[in-house]
PDB file of N, CA, C and O in Angstrom, chain B, residues numbered from 101:
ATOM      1  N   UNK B 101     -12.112  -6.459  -7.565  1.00  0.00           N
ATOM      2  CA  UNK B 101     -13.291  -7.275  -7.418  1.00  0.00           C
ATOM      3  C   UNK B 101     -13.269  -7.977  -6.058  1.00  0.00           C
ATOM      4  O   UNK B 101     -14.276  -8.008  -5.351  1.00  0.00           O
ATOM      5  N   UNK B 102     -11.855  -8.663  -5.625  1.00  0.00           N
ATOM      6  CA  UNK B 102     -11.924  -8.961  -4.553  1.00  0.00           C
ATOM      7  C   UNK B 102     -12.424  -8.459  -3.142  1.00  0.00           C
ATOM      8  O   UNK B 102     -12.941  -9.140  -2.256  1.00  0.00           O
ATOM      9  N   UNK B 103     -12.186  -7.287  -3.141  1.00  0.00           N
ATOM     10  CA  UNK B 103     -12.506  -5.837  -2.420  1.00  0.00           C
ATOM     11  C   UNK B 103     -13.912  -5.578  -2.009  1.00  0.00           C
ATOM     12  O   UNK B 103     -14.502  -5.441  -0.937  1.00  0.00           O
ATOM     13  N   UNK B 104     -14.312  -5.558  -3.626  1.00  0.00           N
ATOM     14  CA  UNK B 104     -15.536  -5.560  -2.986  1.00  0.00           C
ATOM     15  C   UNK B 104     -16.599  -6.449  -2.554  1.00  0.00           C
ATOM     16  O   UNK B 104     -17.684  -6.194  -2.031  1.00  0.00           O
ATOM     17  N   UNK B 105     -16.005  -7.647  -2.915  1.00  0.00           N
ATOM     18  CA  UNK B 105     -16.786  -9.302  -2.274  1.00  0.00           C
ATOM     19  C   UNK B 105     -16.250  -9.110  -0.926  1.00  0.00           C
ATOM     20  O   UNK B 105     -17.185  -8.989  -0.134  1.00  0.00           O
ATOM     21  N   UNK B 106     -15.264  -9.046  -0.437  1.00  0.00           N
ATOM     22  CA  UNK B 106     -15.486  -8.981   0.812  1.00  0.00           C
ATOM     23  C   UNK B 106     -16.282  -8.177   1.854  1.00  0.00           C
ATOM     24  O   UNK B 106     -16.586  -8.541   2.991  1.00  0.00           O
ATOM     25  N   UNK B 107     -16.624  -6.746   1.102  1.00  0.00           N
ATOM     26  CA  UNK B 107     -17.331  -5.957   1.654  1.00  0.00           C
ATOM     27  C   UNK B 107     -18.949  -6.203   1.484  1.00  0.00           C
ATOM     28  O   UNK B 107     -19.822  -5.674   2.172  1.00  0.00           O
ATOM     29  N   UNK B 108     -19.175  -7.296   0.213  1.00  0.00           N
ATOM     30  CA  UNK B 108     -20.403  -7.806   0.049  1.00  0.00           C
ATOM     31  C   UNK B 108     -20.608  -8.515   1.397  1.00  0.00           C
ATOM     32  O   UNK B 108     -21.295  -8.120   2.339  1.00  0.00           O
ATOM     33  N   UNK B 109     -19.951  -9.527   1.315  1.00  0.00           N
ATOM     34  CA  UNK B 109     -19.553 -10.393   2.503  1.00  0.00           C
ATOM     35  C   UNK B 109     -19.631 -10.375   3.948  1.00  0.00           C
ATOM     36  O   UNK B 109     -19.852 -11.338   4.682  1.00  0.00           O
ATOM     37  N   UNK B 110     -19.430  -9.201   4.265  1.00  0.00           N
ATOM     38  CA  UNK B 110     -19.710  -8.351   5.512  1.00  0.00           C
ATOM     39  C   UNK B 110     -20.512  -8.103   5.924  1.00  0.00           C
ATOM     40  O   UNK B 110     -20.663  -8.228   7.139  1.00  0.00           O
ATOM     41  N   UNK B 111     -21.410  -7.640   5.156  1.00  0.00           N
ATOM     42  CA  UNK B 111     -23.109  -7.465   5.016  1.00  0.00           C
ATOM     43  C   UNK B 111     -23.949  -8.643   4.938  1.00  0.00           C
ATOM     44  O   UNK B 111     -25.168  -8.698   5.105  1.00  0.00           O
ATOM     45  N   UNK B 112     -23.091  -9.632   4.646  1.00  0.00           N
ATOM     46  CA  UNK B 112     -24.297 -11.109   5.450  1.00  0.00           C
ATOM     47  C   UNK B 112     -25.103 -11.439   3.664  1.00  0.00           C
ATOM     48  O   UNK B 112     -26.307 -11.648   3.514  1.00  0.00           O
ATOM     49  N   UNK B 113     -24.163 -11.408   2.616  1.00  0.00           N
ATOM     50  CA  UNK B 113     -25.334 -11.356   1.224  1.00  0.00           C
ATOM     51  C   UNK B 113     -24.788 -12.647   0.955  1.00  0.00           C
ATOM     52  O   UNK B 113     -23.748 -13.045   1.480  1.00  0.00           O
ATOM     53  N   UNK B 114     -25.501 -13.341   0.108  1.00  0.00           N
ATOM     54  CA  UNK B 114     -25.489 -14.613  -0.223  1.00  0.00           C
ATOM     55  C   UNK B 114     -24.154 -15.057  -1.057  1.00  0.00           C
ATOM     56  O   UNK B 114     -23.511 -14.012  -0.956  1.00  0.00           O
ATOM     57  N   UNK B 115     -23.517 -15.739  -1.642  1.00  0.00           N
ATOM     58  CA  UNK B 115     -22.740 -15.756  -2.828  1.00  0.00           C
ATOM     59  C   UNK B 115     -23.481 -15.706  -4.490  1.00  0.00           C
ATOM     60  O   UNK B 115     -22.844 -15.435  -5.507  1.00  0.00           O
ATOM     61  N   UNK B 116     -24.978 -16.044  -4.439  1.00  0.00           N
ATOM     62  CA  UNK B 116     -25.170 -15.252  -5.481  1.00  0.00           C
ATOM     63  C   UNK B 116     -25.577 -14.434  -5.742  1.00  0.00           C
ATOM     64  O   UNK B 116     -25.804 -14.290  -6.943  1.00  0.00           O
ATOM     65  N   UNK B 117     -25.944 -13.353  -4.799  1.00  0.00           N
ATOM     66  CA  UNK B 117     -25.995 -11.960  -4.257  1.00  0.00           C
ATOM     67  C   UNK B 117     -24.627 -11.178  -4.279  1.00  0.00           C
ATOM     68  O   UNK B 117     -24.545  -9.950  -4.326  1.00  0.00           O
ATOM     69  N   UNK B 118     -23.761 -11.893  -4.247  1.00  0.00           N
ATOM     70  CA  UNK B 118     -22.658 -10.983  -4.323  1.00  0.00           C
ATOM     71  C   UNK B 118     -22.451 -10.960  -5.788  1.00  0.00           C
ATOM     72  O   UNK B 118     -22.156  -9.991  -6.487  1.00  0.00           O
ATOM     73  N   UNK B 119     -22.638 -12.098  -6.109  1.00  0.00           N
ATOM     74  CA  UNK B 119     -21.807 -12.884  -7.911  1.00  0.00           C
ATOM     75  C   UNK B 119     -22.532 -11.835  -8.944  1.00  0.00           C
ATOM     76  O   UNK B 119     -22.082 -11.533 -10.050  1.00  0.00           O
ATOM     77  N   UNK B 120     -24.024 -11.227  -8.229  1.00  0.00           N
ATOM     78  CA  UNK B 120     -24.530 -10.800  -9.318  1.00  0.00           C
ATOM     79  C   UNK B 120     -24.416  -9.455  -8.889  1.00  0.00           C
ATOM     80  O   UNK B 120     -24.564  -8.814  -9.929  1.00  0.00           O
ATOM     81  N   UNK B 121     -24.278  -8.831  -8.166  1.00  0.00           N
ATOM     82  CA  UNK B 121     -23.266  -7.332  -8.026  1.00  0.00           C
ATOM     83  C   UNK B 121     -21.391  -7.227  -8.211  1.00  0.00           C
ATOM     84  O   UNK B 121     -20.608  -6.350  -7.847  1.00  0.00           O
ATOM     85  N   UNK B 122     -21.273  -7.928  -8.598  1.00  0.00           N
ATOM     86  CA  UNK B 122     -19.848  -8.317  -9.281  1.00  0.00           C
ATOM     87  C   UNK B 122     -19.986  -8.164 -10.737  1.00  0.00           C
ATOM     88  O   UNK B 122     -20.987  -8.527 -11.354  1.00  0.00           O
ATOM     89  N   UNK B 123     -19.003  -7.644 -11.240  1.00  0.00           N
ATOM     90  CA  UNK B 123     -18.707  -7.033 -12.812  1.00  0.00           C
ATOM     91  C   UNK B 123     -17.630  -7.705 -13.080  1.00  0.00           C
ATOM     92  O   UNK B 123     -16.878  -7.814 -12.112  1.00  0.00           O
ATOM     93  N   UNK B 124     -17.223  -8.278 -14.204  1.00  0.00           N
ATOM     94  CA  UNK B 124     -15.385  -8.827 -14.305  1.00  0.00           C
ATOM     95  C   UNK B 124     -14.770  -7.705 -14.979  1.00  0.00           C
ATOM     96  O   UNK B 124     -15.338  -7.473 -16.046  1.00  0.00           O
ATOM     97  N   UNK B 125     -13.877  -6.987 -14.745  1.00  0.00           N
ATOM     98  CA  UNK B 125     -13.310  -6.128 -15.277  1.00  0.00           C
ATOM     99  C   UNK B 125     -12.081  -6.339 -16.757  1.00  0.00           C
ATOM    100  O   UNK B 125     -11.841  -5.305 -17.381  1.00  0.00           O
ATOM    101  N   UNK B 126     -11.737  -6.983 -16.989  1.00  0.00           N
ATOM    102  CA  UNK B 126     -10.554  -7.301 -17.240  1.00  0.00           C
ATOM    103  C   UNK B 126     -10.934  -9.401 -18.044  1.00  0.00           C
ATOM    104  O   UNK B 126     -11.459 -10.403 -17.559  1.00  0.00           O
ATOM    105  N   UNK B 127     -10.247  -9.050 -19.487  1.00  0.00           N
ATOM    106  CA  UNK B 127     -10.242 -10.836 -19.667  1.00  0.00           C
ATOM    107  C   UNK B 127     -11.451 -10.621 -20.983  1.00  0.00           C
ATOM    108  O   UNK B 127     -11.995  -9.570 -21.321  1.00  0.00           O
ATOM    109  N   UNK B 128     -11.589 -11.686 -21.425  1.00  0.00           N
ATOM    110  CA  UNK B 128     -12.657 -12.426 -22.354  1.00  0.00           C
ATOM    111  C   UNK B 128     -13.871 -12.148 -22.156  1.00  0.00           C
ATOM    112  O   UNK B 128     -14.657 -11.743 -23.012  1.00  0.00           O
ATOM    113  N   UNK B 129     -14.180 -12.423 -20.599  1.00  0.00           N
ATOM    114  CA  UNK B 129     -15.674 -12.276 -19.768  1.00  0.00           C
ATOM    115  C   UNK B 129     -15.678 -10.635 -19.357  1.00  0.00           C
ATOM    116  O   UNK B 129     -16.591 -10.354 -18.580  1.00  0.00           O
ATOM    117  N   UNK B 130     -15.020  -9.781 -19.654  1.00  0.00           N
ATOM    118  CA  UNK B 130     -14.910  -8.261 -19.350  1.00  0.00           C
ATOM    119  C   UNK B 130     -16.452  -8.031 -19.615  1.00  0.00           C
ATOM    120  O   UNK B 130     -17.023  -8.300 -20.672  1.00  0.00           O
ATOM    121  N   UNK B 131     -17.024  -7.499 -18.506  1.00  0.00           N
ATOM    122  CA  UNK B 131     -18.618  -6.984 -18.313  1.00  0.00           C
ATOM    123  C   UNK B 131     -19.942  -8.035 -18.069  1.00  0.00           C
ATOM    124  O   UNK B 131     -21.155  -7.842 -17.987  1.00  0.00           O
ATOM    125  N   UNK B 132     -19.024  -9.320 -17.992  1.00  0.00           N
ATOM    126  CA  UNK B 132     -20.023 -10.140 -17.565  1.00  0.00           C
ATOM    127  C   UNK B 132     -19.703 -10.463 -15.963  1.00  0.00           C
ATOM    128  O   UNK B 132     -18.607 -10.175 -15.483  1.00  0.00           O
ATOM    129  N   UNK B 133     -20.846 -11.139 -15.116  1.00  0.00           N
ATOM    130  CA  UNK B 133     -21.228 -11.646 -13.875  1.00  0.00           C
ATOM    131  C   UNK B 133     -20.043 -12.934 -13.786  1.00  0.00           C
ATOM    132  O   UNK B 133     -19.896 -13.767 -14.680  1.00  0.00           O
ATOM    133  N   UNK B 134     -19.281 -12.895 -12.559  1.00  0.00           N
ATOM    134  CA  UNK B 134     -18.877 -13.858 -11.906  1.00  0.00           C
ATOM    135  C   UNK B 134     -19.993 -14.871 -11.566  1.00  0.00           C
ATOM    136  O   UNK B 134     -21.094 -14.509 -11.150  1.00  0.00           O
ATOM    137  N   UNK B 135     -19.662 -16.107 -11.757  1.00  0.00           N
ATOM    138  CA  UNK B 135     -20.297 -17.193 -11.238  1.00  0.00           C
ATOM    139  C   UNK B 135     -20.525 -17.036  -9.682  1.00  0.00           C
ATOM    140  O   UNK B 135     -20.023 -15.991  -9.269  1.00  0.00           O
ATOM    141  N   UNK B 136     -21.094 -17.727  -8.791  1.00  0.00           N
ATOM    142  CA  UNK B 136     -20.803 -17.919  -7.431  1.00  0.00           C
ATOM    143  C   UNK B 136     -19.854 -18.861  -6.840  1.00  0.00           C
ATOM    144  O   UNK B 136     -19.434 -18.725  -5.691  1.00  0.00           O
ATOM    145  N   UNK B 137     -19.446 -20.003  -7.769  1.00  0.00           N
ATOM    146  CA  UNK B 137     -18.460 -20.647  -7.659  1.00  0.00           C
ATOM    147  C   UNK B 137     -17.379 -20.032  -7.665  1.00  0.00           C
ATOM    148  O   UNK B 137     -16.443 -20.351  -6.932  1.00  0.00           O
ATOM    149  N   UNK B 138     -17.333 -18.834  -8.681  1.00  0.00           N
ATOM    150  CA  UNK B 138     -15.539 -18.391  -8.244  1.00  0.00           C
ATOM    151  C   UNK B 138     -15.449 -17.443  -7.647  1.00  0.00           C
ATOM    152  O   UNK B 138     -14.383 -17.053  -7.170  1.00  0.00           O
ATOM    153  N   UNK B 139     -16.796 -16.715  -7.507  1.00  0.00           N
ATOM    154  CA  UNK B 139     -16.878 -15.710  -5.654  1.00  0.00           C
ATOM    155  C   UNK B 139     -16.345 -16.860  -4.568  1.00  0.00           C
ATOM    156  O   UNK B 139     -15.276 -16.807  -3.960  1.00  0.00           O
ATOM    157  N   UNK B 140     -17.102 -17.651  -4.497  1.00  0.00           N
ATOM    158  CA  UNK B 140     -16.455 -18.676  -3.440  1.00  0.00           C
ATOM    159  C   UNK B 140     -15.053 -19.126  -3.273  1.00  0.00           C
ATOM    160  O   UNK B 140     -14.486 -19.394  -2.214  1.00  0.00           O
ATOM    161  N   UNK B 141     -14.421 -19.182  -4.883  1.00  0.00           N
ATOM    162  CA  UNK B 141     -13.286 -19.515  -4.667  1.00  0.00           C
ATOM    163  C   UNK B 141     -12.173 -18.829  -4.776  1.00  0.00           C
ATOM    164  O   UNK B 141     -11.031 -19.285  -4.725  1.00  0.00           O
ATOM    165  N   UNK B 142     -12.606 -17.351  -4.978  1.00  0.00           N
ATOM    166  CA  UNK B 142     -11.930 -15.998  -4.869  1.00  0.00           C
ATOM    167  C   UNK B 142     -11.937 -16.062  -3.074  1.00  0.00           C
ATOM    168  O   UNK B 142     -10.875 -16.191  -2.464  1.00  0.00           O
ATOM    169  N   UNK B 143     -12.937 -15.981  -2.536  1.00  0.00           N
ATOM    170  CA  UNK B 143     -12.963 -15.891  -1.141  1.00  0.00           C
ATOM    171  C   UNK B 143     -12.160 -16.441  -0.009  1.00  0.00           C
ATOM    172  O   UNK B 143     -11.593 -15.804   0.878  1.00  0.00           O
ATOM    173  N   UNK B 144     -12.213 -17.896  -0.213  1.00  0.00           N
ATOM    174  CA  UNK B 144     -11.503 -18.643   0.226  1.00  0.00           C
ATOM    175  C   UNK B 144     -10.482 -18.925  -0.076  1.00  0.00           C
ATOM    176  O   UNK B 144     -10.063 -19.819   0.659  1.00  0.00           O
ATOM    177  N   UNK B 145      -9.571 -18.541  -1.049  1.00  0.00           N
ATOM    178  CA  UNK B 145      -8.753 -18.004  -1.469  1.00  0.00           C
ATOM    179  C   UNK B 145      -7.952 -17.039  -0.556  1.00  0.00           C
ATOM    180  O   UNK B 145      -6.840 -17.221  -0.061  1.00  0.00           O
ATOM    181  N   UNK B 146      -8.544 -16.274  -0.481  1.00  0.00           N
ATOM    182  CA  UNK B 146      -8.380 -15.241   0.367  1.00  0.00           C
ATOM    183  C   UNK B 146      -7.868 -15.375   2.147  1.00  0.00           C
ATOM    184  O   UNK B 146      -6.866 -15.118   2.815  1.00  0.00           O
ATOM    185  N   UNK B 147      -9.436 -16.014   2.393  1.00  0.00           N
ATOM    186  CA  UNK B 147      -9.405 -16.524   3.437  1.00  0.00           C
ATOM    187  C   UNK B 147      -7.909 -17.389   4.108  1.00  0.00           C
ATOM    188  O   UNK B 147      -7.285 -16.927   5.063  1.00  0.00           O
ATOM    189  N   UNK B 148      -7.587 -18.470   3.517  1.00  0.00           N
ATOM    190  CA  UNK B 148      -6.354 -19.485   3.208  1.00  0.00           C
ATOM    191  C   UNK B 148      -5.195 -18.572   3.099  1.00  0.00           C
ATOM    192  O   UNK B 148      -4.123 -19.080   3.429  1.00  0.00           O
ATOM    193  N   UNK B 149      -5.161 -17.058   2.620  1.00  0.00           N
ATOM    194  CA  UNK B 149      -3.498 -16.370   2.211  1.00  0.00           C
ATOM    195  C   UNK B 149      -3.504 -15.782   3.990  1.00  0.00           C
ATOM    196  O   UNK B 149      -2.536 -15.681   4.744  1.00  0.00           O
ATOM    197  N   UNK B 150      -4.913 -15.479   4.253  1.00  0.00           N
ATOM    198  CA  UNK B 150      -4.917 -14.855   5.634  1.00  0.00           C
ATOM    199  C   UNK B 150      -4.562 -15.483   6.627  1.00  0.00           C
ATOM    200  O   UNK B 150      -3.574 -15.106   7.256  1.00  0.00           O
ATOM    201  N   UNK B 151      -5.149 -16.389   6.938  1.00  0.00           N
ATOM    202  CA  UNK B 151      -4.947 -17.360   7.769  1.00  0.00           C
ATOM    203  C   UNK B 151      -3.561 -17.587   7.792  1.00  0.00           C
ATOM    204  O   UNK B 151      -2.854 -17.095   8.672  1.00  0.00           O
ATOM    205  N   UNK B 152      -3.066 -18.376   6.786  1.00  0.00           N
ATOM    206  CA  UNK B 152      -1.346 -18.602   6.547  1.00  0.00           C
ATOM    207  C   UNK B 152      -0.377 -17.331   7.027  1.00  0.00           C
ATOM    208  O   UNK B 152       0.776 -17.580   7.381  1.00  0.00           O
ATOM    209  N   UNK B 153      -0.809 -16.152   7.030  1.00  0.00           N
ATOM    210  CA  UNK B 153      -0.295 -14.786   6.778  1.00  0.00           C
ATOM    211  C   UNK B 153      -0.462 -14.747   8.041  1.00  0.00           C
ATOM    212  O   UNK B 153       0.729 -14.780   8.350  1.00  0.00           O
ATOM    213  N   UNK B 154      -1.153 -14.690   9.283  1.00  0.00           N
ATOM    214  CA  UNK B 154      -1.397 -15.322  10.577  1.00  0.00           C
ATOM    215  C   UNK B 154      -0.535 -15.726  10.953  1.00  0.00           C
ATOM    216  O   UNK B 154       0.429 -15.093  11.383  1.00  0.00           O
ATOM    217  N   UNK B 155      -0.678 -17.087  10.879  1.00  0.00           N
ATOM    218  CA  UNK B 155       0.074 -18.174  11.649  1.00  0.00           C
ATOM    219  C   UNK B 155       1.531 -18.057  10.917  1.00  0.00           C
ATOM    220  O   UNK B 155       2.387 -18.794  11.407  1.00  0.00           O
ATOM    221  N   UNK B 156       1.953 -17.219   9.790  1.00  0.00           N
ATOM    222  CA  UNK B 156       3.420 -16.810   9.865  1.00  0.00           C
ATOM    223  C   UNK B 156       3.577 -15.748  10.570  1.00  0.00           C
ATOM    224  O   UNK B 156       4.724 -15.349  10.370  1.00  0.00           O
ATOM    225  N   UNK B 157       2.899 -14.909  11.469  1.00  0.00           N
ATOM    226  CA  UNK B 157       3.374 -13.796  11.999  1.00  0.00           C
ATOM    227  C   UNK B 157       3.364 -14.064  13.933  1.00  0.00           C
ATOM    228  O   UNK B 157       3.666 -13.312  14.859  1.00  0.00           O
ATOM    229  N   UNK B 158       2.907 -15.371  13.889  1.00  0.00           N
ATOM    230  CA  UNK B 158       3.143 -15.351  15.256  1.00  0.00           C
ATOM    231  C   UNK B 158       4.341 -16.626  15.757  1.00  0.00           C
ATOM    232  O   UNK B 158       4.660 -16.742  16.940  1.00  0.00           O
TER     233      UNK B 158
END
């Protein structure tokens, strides 16, 4: 899922443009829509391991 929010992401789509081309695969919510709140906080998430992952490699 992450994968493909970022590739949503790329393309300039909103977070609830992405939230609602997002599927949850897996869990309780299996086949329902991510919120946009936890696209956002999947993202930045992300964002934060990168960054860190960065500034440990230099």
């Amino acid at each position: 899922m992450l994968s493909m929010a970022l590739h949503l992401r790329e393309q300039n789509l909103s977070l609830r443009d992405i939230a609602a081309r997002l599927v949850i695969t897996r869990g309780e919510k299996k086949g329902r829509h991510p919120s946009p709140a936890t696209v956002l906080r999947m993202l930045r998430d992300h964002d934060d391991q990168a960054a860190a992952a960065a500034q440990a490699a230099s």
